[in-house]
N, C-alpha and C positions, 0 to 999 in steps of 0.2 A: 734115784733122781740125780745122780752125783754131786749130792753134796754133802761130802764126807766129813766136812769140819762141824755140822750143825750136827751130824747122825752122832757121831765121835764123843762129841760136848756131851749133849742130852741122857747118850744111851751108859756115861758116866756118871753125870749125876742120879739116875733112876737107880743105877748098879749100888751107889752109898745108898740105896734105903734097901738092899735088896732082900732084908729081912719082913718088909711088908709086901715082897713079891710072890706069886704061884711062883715055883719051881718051874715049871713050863714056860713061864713068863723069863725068871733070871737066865733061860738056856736060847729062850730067842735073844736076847738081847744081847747077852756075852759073845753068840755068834755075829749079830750084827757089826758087837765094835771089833771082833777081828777082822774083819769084811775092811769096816773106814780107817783100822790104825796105818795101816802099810799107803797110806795117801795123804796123812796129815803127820804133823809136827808134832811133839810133846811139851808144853813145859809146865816148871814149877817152879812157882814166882812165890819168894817170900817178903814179905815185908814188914816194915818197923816204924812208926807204929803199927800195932793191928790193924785200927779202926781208919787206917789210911786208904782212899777209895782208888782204885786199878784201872788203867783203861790199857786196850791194846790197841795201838794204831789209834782210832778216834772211836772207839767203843767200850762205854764203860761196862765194866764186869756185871757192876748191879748187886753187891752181894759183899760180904765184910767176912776174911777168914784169914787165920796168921796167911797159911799157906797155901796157894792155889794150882789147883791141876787144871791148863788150858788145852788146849787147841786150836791150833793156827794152819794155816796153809801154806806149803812152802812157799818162802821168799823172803824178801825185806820186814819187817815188821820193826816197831815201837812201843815198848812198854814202859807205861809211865805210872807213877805213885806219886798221890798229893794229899795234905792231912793241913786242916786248917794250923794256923800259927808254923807251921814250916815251909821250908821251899822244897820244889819237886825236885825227884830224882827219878831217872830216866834210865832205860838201856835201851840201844838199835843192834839186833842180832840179825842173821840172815839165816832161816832154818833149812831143814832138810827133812822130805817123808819119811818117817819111820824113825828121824831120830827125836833123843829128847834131850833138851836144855833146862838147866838149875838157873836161876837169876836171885839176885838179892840186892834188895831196894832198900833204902834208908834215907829216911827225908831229914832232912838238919833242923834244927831250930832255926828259925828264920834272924834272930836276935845269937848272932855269930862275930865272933872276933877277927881283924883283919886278916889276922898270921893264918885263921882258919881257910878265910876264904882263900886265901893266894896258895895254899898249900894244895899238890895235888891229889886231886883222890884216884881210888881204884877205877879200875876201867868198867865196872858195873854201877857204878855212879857218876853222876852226874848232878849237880844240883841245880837247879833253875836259876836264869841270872834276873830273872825281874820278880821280885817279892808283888802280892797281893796289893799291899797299901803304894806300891807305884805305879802298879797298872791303874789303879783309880783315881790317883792324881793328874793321870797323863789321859784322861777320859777328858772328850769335848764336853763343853758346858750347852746346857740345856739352852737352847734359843728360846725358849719360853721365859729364862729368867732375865733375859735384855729387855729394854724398854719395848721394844716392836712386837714380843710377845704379852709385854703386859697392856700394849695399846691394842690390839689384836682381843685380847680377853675382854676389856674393858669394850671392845667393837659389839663384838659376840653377845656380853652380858646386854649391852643396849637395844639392840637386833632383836633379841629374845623378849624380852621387856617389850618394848613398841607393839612388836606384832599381837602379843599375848593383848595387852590395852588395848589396839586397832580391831581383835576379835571380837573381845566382848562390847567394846563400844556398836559396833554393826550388828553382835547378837540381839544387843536391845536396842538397837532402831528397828531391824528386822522383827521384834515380838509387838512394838508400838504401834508397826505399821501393820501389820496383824488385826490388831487387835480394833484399831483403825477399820479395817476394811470387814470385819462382821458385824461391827456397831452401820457401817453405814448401810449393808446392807439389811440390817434392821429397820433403821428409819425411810428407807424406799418402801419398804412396806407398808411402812405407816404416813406415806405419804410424801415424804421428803424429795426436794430436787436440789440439782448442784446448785439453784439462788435460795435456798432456805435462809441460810446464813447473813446473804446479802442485804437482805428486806432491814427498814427501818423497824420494823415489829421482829425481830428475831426470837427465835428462844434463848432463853439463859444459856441452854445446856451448850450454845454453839461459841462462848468462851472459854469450855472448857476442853470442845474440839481442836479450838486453835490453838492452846495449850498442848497439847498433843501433838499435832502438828508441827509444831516449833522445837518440841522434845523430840520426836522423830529425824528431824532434819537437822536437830544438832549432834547427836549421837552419831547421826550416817558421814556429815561433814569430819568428825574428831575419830573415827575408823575409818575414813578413808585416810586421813594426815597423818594418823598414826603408822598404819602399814605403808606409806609411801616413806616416813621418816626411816621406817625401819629396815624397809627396799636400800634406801641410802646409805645409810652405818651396814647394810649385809653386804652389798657392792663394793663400800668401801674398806671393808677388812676385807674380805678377797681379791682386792685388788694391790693391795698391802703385800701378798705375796708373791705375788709377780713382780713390783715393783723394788721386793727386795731383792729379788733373783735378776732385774736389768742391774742397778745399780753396784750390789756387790757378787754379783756371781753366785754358780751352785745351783742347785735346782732345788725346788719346793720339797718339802718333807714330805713322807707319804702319809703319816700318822697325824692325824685332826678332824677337827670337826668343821662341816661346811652348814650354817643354815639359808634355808630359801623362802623368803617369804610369798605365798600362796593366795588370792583373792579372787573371787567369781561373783558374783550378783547377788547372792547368798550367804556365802560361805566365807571362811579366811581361817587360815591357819599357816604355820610354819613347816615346813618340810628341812628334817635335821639329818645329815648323812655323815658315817665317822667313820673312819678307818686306822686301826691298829695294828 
């Protein structure tokens, strides 16, 4: 398939167990990698500490050993060594197929003396000029811990809240009126017309209709208010980031949460989309 640096790697590392291999097995494979050597690079990269993690170019090793047998494809490359509490150290070689290269990496104590730093080192080190704890001070600050992220939250929490209240308030005017409409068609049965109610002889029981009716239509009124309230705080925090993007520039994050609140003649609920 020609790719001689993946056959090369692989058919190395199978060779270090080739004590758990068929015989027939270690003969294809040692023929294999004479096949990929004469088209890739050699090297063996030691480093110090051990447990210091390898990458070549922008691919970590994946694997913790003093000393390491790679494969590369001819050309440019970068091999770097990093171990927490040190700074990196680096070398850029330019290989050749078929031959092999030694490197030796040594990461410093990140807590070094001036004379150290200014003093030169070997041409297979290098040590990194930005330590860990400055890369993380020189990190932008969360736009979530400014006030327009906490006004935003505080949108979001109200949005959710409203609509959540404006559901169940509609769910029980929806169960009242329900419940409403199999009582009354009960009483048609039994004789009932829309003036039962009305007659100066009424029954009792048609005060405790109108009860009912009043609890219905206030529940329906305080679920509609609520999901309209909460239409209005959801508008209005997405509109917040737009408005911070006219005003100070930038474009909107891609990562958040957007809620929508939802109502139909029945129904109501919130529709929540996020992206990370």
């Amino acid at each position: 398939m020609g790719k001689y640096r993946d056959a090369a790697e692989h058919l190395a590392w199978s060779l270090e167990q080739r004590e758990a291999l068929p015989s027939a097995l270690q003969k294809r494979f040692e023929e294999g990698q004479r096949k990929a050597i004469p088209h890739v690079a050699k090297l063996r990269v030691s480093v110090d500490p051990p447990d210091a993690e390898v990458i070549v170019d922008t691919k970590p090793i994946g694997r913790v050993a003093r000393v390491y047998t790679l494969f590369v494809e001819p050309g440019l490359h970068t091999v770097r060594a990093r171990a927490p509490g040190r700074e990196d150290a680096f070398q850029t070689l330019r290989t050749v197929a078929k031959a092999e290269h030694d490197i030796s990496l040594h990461c410093p104590r990140a807590a070094v003396s001036s004379a150290r730093e200014n003093a030169p080192g070997p041409p297979s080190e290098t040590p990194c000029a930005l330590s860990s704890l400055a890369a993380a001070q020189t990190r932008p600050a969360s736009p979530w811990a400014s006030w327009p992220g906490t006004a935003r939250i505080g949108g979001i929490v109200v949005t959710t809240a409203t609509a959540a209240a404006g559901a169940v308030f509609l769910l029980r005017a929806h169960v009242i009126h329900g419940d409403l409409r199999e009582r009354d068609v009960t009483r048609r049965a039994l004789g009932w017309t829309s003036h039962t109610c009305r007659d100066a002889n009424a029954p009792a029981s048609c005060a405790g209709i109108r009860d009912q009716v009043n609890e219905r239509d206030l529940f329906a009124t305080l679920g509609t208010v609520s999901l309209a309230t909460s239409a209005v705080f959801g508008v209005a925090t997405a509109a917040s980031f737009f408005t911070e993007v006219a005003l100070f520039g930038g474009a909107p994050k891609a990562a958040g949460v957007r809620l929508v609140p939802l109502a139909t003649s029945d129904q109501a609920g919130v529709l929540v989309e996020g992206a990370w």
